[in-house]
N, C-alpha and C positions, 0 to 999 in steps of 0.2 A: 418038110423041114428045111431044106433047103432054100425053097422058095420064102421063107421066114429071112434067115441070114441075110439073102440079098435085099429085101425089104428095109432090115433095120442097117444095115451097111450105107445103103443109101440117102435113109436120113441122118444117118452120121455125118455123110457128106454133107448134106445141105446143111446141120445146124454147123460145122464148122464154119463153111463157105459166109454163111451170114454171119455167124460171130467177128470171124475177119474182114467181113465188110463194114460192119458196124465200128467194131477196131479205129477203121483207116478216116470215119464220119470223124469221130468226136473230136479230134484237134484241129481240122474245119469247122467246125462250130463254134468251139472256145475263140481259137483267133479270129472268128465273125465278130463274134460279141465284144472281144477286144476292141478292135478299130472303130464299131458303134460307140463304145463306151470314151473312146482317146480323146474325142472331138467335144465332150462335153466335161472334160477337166480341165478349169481354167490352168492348172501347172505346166500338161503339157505342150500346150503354145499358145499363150495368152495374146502374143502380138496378131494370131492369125485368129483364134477366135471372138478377138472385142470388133468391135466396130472403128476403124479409127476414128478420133474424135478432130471436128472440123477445126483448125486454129485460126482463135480468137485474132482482130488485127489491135495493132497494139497502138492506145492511147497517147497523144501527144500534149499533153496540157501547156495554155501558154503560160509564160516566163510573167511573174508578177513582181514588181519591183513596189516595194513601201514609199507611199509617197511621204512627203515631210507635210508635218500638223500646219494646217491651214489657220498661222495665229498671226495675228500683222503685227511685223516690227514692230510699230511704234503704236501707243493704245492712243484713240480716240480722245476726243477735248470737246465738251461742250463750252458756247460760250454764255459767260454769265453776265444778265444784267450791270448795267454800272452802276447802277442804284445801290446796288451788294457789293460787290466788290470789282476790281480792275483786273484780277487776275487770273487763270482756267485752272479748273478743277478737271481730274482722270472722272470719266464716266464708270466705269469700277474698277477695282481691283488689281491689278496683272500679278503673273506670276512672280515678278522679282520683291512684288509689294507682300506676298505671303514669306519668302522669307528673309534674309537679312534686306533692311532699306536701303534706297541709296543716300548718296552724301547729301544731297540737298532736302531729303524727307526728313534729314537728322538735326541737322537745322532749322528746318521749319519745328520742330518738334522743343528744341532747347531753347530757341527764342520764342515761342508763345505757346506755351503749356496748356494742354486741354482745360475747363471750368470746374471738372471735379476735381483735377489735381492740384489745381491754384483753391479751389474749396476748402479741402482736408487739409487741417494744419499740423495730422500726423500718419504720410500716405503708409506706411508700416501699422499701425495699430491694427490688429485683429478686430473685424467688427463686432465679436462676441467678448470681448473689452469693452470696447464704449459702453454696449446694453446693460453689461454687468456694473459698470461702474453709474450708470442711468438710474438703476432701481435704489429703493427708498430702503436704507439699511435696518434689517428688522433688530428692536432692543432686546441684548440677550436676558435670557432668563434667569431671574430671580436664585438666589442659590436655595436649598431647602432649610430650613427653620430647625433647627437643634434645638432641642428642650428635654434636655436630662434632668432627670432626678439628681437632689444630692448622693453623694456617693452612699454615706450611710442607709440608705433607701433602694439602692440601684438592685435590679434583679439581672441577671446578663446570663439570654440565653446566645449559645456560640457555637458553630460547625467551623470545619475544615476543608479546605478543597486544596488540595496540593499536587504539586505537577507530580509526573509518573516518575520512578526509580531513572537515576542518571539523568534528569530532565528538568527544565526548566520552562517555565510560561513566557514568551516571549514578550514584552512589553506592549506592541501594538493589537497584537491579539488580545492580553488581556483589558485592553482600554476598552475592544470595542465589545467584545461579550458585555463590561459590565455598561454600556452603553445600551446597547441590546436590550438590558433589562431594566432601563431604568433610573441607572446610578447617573448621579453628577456628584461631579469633584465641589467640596464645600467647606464647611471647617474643620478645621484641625485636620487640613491637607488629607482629607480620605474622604470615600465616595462615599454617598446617601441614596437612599432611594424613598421621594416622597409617597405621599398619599393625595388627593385630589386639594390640599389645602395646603400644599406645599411645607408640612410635614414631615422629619424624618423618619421612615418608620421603620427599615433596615439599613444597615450599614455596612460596608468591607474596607479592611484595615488591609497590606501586609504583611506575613509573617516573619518578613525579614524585618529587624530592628533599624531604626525607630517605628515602624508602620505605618508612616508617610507615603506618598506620590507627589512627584515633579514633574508637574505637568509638560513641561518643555524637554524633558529629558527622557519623558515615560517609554517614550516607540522606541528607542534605540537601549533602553534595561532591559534585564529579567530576574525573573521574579520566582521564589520557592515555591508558593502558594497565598493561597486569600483566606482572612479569618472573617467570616460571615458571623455579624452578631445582630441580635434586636435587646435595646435596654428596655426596661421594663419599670413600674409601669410606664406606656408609651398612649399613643394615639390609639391602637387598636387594643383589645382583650386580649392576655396572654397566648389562651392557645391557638384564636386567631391569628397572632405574631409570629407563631412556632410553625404553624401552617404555610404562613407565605415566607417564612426564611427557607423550610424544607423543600419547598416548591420552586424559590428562586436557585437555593443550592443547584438541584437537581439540572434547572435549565443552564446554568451556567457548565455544570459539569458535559452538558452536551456538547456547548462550544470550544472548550478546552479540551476533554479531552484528560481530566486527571482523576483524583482519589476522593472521593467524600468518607470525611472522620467526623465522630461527633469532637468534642472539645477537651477530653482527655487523649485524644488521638488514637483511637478506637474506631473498628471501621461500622460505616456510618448503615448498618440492615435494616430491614425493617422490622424486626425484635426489639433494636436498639432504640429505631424512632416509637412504637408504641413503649417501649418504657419511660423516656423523656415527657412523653405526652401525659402517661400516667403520676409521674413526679411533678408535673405542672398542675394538676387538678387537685395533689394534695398537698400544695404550697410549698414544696421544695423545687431549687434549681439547681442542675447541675451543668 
């Protein structure tokens, strides 16, 4: 039994003895590893661990001074036969000759004037003047041929085209719409619109009284609205007539821009034009 105790007593010994040996290793160890690990952090001493780098010698460039433009004084002179003339001409141009001349260019210039300028005996005309004025002035057209029936006989189909609430048709607008379609200014100061035989076969009045147009005063009025009418019988077949008045209405109201009414001032549906068409087949007009 005894000899047991001093057995385990003395590995007692020994595992302390090594535990404290061990102990006393390990912070020789860490601080090994430390000072391997010191030398490859470029933070802590970057000057001792780079390489120094070899310095560069440093470049002297020479001094460049701008020379002045190699242009001579004075320009060149050829000389010219005396057959031509006695006097020398600049071989080209110089720079003082692009912009203002000198005194003696200015001279030469007011005493013998270039051959197109002594040509033209109006060096201001625009040359698209002359050409205009050159061409063969075409004869205007014929105005259209009026041939109403007597009144007692007249049948008068009529629409309305009227500018929009608070509004008026401006004069040059309304010139050129009916222009557009056809119309010229004819007798009894209001526009017609022929047929291929120079025919009236529609016509627009004004609403405003008298129902004239002035033609020199036209662009600068305005106007209520247009009364579209065709008298009847005419050059075409009634409901033919009724056809291309509701057709030209319609194009016109494109261009304007206002109200189509039939002729009691009624607005102008398509209910209202098949009624019209059907009063025209049973020889009423309204």
């Amino acid at each position: 039994m005894s000899q047991l105790r001093w057995s385990l007593l003395i590995l007692g010994v020994l595992f302390v003895a090594a535990l404290a040996w061990w102990e006393r290793r390990r912070p020789r160890q860490a601080s090994g590893g430390l000072e391997r690990a010191a030398p490859r952090e470029g933070s802590a001493a970057p000057h001792e661990s780079l390489p120094r780098l070899a310095r560069e010698p440093v470049l002297t460039l020479p001094e460049l001074r701008a020379r002045e433009p190699a242009v001579p004084r004075s320009l060149p002179v050829i000389e010219v036969p005396a057959e031509h003339t006695d006097e020398t001409v600049p071989a080209a141009p110089g720079p003082r000759e692009r912009g203002e001349p000198e005194l003696g260019d200015m001279d030469a210039l007011t005493a013998a004037p270039p051959t197109v300028m002594a040509a033209d005996p109006e060096p201001d005309a625009s040359p698209w003047v002359a050409a205009r004025e050159s061409l063969p002035e075409l004869p205007a057209a014929p105005p259209p041929v009026v041939q109403w029936p007597p009144e007692p006989q007249r049948r008068i189909l009529a629409l309305r085209l009227i500018a929009p609430p608070e509004e008026r048709f401006p004069g040059r607008s309304l010139r050129q719409a009916l222009a557009a379609e056809g119309f010229v200014l004819g007798e009894f100061a209001i526009f017609h619109k022929p047929d291929e035989e120079r025919r009236a076969v529609l016509s627009a009045a004004s609403l405003t009284r008298p129902g004239t147009f002035e033609i020199d005063t036209m662009d600068s009025q305005h106007y209520g609205g247009l009364s579209l009418f065709a008298v009847l019988p005419g050059p075409k077949p009634a409901r033919q007539a009724f056809d291309d008045l509701v057709f030209t209405a319609r194009n016109l109201n494109e261009r304007l821009h206002g109200v189509l009414q039939d002729q009691e001032g009624g607005p102008l549906t398509p209910t209202r034009i098949a009624v019209l068409r059907e009063q025209l087949r049973g020889g009423a007009a309204s």
